[in-house]
C-alpha positions in Angstrom: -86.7 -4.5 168.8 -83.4 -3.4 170.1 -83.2 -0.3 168.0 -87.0 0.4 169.5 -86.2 0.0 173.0 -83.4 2.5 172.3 -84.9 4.9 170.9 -87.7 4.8 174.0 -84.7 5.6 176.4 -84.1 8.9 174.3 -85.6 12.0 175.3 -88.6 13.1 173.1 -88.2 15.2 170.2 -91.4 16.5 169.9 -93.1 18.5 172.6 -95.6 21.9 173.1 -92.0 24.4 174.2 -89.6 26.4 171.9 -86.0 24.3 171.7 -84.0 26.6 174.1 -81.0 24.3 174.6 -78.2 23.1 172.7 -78.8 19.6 173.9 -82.4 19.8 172.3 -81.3 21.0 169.4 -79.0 18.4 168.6 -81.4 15.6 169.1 -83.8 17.4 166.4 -80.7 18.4 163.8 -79.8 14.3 164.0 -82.8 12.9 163.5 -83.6 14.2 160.1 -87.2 14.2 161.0 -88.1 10.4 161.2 -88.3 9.8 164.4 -90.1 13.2 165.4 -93.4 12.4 162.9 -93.4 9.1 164.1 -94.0 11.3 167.7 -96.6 13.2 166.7 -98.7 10.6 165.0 -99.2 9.9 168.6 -98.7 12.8 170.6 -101.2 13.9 172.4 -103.7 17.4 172.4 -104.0 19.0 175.2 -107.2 20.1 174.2 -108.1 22.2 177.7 -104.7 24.6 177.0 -105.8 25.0 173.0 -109.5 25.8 174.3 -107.8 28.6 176.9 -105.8 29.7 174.0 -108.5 29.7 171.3 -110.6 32.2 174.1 -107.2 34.6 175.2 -106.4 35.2 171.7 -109.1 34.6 168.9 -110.7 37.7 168.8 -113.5 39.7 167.0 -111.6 40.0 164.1 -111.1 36.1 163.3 -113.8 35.0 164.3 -116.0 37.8 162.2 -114.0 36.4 159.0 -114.9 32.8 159.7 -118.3 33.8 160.1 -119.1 36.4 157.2 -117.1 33.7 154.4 -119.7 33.0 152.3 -118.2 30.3 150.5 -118.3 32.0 146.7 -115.0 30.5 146.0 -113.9 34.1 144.8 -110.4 33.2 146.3 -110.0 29.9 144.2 -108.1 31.3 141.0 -106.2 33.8 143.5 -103.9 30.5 144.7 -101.1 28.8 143.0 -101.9 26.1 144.9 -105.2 25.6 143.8 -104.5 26.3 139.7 -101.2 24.3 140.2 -103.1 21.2 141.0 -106.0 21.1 138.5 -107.7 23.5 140.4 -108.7 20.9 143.6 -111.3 22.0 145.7 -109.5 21.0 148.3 -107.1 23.8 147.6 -109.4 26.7 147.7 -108.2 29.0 150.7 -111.4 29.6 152.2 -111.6 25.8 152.3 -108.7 25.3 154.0 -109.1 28.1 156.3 -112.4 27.1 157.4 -111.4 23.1 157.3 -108.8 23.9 160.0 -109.4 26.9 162.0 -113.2 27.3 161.4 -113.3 23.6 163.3 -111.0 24.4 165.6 -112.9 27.5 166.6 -116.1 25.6 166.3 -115.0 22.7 167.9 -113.5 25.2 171.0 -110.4 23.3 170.9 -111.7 19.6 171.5 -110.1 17.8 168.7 -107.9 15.2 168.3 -103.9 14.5 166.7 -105.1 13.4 163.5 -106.6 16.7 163.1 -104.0 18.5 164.2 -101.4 16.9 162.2 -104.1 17.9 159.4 -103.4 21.3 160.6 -100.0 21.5 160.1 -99.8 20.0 156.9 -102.3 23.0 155.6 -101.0 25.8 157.2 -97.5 24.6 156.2 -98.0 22.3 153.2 -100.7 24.2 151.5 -100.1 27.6 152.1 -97.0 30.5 152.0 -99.3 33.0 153.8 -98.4 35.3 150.6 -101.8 37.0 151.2 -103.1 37.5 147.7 -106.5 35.4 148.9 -107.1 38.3 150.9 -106.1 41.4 148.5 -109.1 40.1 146.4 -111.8 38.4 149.2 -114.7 40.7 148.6 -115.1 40.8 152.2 -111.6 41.6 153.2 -111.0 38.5 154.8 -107.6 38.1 155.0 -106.4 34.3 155.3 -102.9 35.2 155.6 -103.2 36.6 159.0 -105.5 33.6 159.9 -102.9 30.2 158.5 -100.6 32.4 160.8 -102.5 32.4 163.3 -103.1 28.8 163.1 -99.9 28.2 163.0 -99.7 29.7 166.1 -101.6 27.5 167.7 -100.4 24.4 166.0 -96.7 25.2 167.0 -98.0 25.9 170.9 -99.8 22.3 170.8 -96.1 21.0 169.6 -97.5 20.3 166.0 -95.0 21.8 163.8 -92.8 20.9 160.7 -89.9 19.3 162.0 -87.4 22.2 160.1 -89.7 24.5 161.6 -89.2 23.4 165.0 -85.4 23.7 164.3 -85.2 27.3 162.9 -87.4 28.3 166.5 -84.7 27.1 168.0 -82.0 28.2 166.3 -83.5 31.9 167.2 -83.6 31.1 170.8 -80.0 29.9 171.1 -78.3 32.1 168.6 -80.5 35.1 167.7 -80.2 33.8 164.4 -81.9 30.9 162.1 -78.8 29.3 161.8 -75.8 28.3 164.2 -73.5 31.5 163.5 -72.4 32.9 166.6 -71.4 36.6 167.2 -67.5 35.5 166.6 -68.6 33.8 163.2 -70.5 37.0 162.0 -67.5 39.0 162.8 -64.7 37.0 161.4 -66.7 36.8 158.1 -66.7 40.2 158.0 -62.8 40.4 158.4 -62.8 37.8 156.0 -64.3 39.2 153.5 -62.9 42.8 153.4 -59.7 41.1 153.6 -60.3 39.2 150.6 -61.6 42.1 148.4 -59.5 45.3 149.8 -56.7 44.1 146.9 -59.5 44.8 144.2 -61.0 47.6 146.3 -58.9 49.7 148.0 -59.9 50.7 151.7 -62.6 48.6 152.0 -63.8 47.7 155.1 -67.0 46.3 157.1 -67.3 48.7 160.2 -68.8 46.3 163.2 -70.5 48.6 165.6 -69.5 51.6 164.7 -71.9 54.7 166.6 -73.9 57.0 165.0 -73.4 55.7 161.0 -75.6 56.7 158.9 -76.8 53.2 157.5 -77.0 50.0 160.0 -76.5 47.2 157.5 -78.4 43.9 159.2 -78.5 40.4 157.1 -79.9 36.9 156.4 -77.3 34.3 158.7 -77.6 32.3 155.4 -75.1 34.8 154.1 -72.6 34.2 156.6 -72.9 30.3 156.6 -72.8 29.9 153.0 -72.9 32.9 151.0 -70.5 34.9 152.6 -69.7 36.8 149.0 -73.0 38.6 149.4 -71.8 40.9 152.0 -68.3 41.2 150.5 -70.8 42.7 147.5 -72.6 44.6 149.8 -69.7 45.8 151.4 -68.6 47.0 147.9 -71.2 48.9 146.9 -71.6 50.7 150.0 -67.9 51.8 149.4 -68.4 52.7 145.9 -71.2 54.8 147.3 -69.3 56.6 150.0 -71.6 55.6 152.5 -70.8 56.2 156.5 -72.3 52.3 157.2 -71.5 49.8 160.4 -73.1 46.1 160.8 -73.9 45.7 164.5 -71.9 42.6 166.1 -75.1 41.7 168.1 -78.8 41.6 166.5 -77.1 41.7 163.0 -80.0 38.7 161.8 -83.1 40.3 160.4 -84.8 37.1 159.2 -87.2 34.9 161.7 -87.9 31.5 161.0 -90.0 31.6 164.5 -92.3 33.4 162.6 -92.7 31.0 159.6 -93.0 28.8 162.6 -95.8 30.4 164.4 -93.6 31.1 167.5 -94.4 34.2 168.5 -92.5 34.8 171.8 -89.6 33.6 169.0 -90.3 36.5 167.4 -90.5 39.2 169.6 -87.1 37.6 171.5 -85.4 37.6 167.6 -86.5 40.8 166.8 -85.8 42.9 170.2 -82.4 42.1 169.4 -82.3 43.9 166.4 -83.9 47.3 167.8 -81.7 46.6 170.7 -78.8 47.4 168.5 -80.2 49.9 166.8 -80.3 52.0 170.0 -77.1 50.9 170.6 -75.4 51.9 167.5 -77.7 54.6 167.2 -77.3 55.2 163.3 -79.6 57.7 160.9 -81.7 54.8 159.6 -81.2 50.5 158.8 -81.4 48.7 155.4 -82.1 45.3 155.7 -80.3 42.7 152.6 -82.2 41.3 150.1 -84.8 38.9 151.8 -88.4 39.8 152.0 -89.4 38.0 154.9 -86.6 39.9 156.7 -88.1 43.4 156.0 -91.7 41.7 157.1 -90.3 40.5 160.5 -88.5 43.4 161.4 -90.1 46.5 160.1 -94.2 45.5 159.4 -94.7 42.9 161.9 -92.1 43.8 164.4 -92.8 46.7 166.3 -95.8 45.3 167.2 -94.3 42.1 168.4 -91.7 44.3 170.5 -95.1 46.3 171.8 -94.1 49.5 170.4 -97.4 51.5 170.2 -96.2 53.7 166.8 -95.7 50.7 164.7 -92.8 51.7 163.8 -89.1 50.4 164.3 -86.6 52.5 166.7 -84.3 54.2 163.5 -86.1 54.5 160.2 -86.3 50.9 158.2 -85.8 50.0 154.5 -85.2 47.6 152.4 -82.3 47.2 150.2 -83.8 47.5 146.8 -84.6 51.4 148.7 -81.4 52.1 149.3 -80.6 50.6 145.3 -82.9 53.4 143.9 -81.9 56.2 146.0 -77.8 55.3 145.2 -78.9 55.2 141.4 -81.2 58.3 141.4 -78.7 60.4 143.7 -75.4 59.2 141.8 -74.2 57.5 144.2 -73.6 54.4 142.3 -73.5 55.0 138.5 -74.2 52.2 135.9 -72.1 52.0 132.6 -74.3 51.8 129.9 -72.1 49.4 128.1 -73.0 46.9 130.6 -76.2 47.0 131.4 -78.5 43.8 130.7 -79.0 43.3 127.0 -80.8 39.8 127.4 -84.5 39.8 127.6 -85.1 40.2 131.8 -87.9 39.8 133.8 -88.6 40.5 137.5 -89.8 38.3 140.6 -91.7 40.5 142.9 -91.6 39.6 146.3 -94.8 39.0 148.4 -93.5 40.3 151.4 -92.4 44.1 150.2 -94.1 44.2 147.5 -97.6 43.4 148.0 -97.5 43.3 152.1 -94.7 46.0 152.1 -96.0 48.5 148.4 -92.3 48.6 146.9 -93.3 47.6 143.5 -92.7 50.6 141.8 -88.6 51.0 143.5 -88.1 48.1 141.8 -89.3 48.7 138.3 -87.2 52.4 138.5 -84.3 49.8 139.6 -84.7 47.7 136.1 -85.1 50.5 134.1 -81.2 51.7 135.3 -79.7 48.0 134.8 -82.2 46.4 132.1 -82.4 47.3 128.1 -85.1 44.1 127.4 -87.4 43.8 130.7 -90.4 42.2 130.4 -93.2 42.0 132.8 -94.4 38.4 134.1 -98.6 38.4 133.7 -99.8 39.3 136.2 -97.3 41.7 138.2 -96.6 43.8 141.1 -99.1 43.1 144.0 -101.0 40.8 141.7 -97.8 38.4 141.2 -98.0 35.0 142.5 -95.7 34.1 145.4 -92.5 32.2 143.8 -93.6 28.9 145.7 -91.6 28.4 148.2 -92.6 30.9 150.7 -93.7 30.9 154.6 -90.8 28.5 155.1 -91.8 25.9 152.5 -88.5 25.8 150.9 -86.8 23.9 153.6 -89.8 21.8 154.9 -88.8 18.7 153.2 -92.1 16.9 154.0 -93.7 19.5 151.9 -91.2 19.2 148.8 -93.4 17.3 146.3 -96.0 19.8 147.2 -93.9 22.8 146.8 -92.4 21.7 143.6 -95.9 21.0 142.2 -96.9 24.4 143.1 -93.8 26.0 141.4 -95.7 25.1 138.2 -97.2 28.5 138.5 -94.1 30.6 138.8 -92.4 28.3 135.9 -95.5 29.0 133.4 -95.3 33.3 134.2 -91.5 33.2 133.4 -91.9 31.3 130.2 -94.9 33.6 129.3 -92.0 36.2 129.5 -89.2 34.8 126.9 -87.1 36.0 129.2 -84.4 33.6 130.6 -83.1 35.8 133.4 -84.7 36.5 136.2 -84.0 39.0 138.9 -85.3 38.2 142.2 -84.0 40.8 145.4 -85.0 37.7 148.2 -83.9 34.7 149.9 -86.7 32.5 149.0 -87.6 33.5 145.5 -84.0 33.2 144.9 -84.3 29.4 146.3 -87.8 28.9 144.8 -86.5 29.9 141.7 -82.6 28.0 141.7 -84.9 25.1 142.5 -87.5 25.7 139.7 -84.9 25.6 137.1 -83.4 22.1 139.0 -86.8 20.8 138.7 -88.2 22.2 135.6 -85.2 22.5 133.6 -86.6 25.8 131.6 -83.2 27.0 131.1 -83.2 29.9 133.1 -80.3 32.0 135.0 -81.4 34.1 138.2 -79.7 36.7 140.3 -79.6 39.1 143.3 -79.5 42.8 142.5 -76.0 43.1 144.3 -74.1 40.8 141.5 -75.4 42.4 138.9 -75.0 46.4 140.0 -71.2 44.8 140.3 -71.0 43.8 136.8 -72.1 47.5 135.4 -71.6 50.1 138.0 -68.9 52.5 137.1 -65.8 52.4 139.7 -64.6 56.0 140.6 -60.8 56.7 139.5 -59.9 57.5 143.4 -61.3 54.2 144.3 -59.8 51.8 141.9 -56.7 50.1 142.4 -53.2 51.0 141.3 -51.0 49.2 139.0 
């Protein structure tokens, strides 16, 4: 009773705003999540503001999918989720879609907190919003767009994964989805040039310098715990010869507000990063290896920032791009000693390869590094997402039902034979580091920049002396 009565004196943890303070965000980072979905089992709908919602923003377009769905379960076999899990009914997207959003829409908002709690644990626990429901609805229904939507209007009735909620946060208070401040993004950089320029002489990490050629923006989880990645991308710009700068402000290209359905989130998050763009004002910016990065800020972006083109300020690409055009060009120049005699295979990324059409720069990539690659079935826009997508890799209410869909991914890369896998994102990487912990299928998995390391021929006027 007494821990109950204290806990009533503390502020609440759930509510319908973005965490903008420090103060807020503390409360949420200690309480691990228990005591916020003990809140929203009882939290209230304000059913009047999701009915003025529904109206301002669910347009033609949605509400012409929900109504032209015809129910032919087309979509079924096109889901992980649904042939990870014995191929439930309950799993088939246009189910889910029209279960939450098609009542909610139906129901013009007046529903109640079990049903929104349902909500949330379908647009978050049941879905990655990969999109590969919609490449093949026969009506172009694309459910993507719509479990992003409604987690759009789960997030604005407060109803939102408790890591989700966090990483919104995080955006708001440090332009980034973690805590790394602009002194702890610069610092790293020191660091790491300092701790490679003995094995690579004149290396540096320019921080805003003008008119570069290449702006060089990251994922913060590469500052906060795998600072080595831009030491390697430092590297390989250097071997490369590249005029590069990372911008001290708007240097985070990722947005957990948008796995969150926090859209002003997203537009704050990703202003910053054009912001520097027109700052530094360099040629064109290559985002690191992290797909929902290059979504956020180059595809979805623009349009969050209300630029009319659709297009970013500087010309945009990802880094397996910039990989290709250093290989075809000569830029960077494989030994082919060292390339990757093991049987390979290669993760494609839903969110530049079938939402951004990169598939084919990254097959030219394996055929430079790889002597034994070997296609998971199927491939390229037709892959599966990895399984941990749309944020599900940190939501750890959703684990058993992210580890259950991993059975997909695990059962293409045994298919293969192959026991390396390359995978050029965040979250395949962690999907796939945490398919191997779960699975045990005795597989090894990599980032492109590691492995260029290994093989890529190191000019004579660029090595170090005895």
């Amino acid at each position: 009773m007494a821990e109950e009565a204290k806990s009533q004196d503390l502020p609440p943890l759930v509510t319908r705003k973005p965490v903008k303070t420090q103060e807020d965000l503390d409360l949420l980072l200690a309480d691990k999540g228990v005591r916020y979905y003990k809140e929203l089992e009882v939290f209230p709908v304000d059913t009047a503001a999701l009915k003025k919602t529904l109206d301002a923003t669910c347009k033609s377009r949605i509400r012409t999918w929900l109504e032209i769905c015809t129910h032919c379960s087309l979509c079924a076999d096109t889901c992980f989720f649904y042939l990870a899990n014995d191929n439930d009914p309950n799993q088939i997207p246009s189910y889910k879609i029209q279960s939450t959003l098609g009542e909610l829409v139906k129901r013009k908002g007046d529903v109640d907190t079990k049903f929104m709690i349902n909500c949330m644990d379908t647009a978050w626990g049941k879905c990655t919003c990969c999109n590969r429901c919609g490449m093949y609805c026969p009506h172009g229904i694309d459910m993507g767009v719509m479990f992003s939507y409604l987690r759009g209007l789960c997030f604005s009735q407060g109803f939102a994964p408790h890591e989700m909620k966090i990483g919104s946060g995080m955006h708001w208070i440090y332009n980034a989805q973690m805590d790394v401040t602009v002194s702890d993004f610069v610092e790293t950089c020191e660091w790491m040039a300092e701790e490679n320029e003995e094995y690579y002489p004149g290396l540096n990490i320019p921080v805003d310098k003008p008119n570069a050629d290449i702006m060089y923006t990251i994922n913060a989880r590469e500052v906060k715990h795998y600072p080595e990645d831009i030491a390697e991308a430092a590297i390989l710009f250097h071997l490369a010869g590249e005029n590069w700068t990372v911008p001290s402000k708007g240097w985070e290209e990722t947005s957990l507000a948008m796995f969150a359905g926090d859209w002003a989130g997203c537009k704050n998050q990703v202003e910053w990063v054009y912001e520097a763009m027109k700052r530094l004002n360099p040629n064109r910016m290559v985002v690191t290896e992290c797909g929902h990065a290059h979504r956020a800020t180059i595809i979805e972006g623009p349009y969050w920032a209300g630029i009319k083109t659709g297009q970013t300020p500087v010309r945009s690409m990802h880094y397996v791009e910039w990989v290709l055009e250093a290989l075809e060009t000569g830029k960077l120049k494989i030994d082919p000693a060292k390339k990757i005699k093991e049987p390979v295979t290669l993760q494609d990324p839903c969110n530049y390869i079938r939402n951004g059409g990169l598939c084919d720069v990254t097959r030219k990539i394996m055929s430079y590094i790889a002597e034994d690659f070997r296609e998971m079935q199927p491939n390229r826009e037709h892959n599966f997402c990895c399984g941990g997508g749309g944020g599900l890799n940190g939501i750890g209410r959703y684990r058993k039902e992210r580890n259950i869909g991993m059975k997909v991914k695990r059962d293409q890369i045994l298919a293969t034979g192959a026991k390396f896998v390359v995978s050029a994102c965040h979250n395949c990487w962690d999907a796939i580091r945490d398919l191997e912990e779960v699975y045990k299928i005795g597989i090894k998995w990599s980032f492109l920049k590691p492995i260029l390391l290994k093989m890529v021929i190191v000019p004579d006027h660029l090595k170090p002396k005895e």
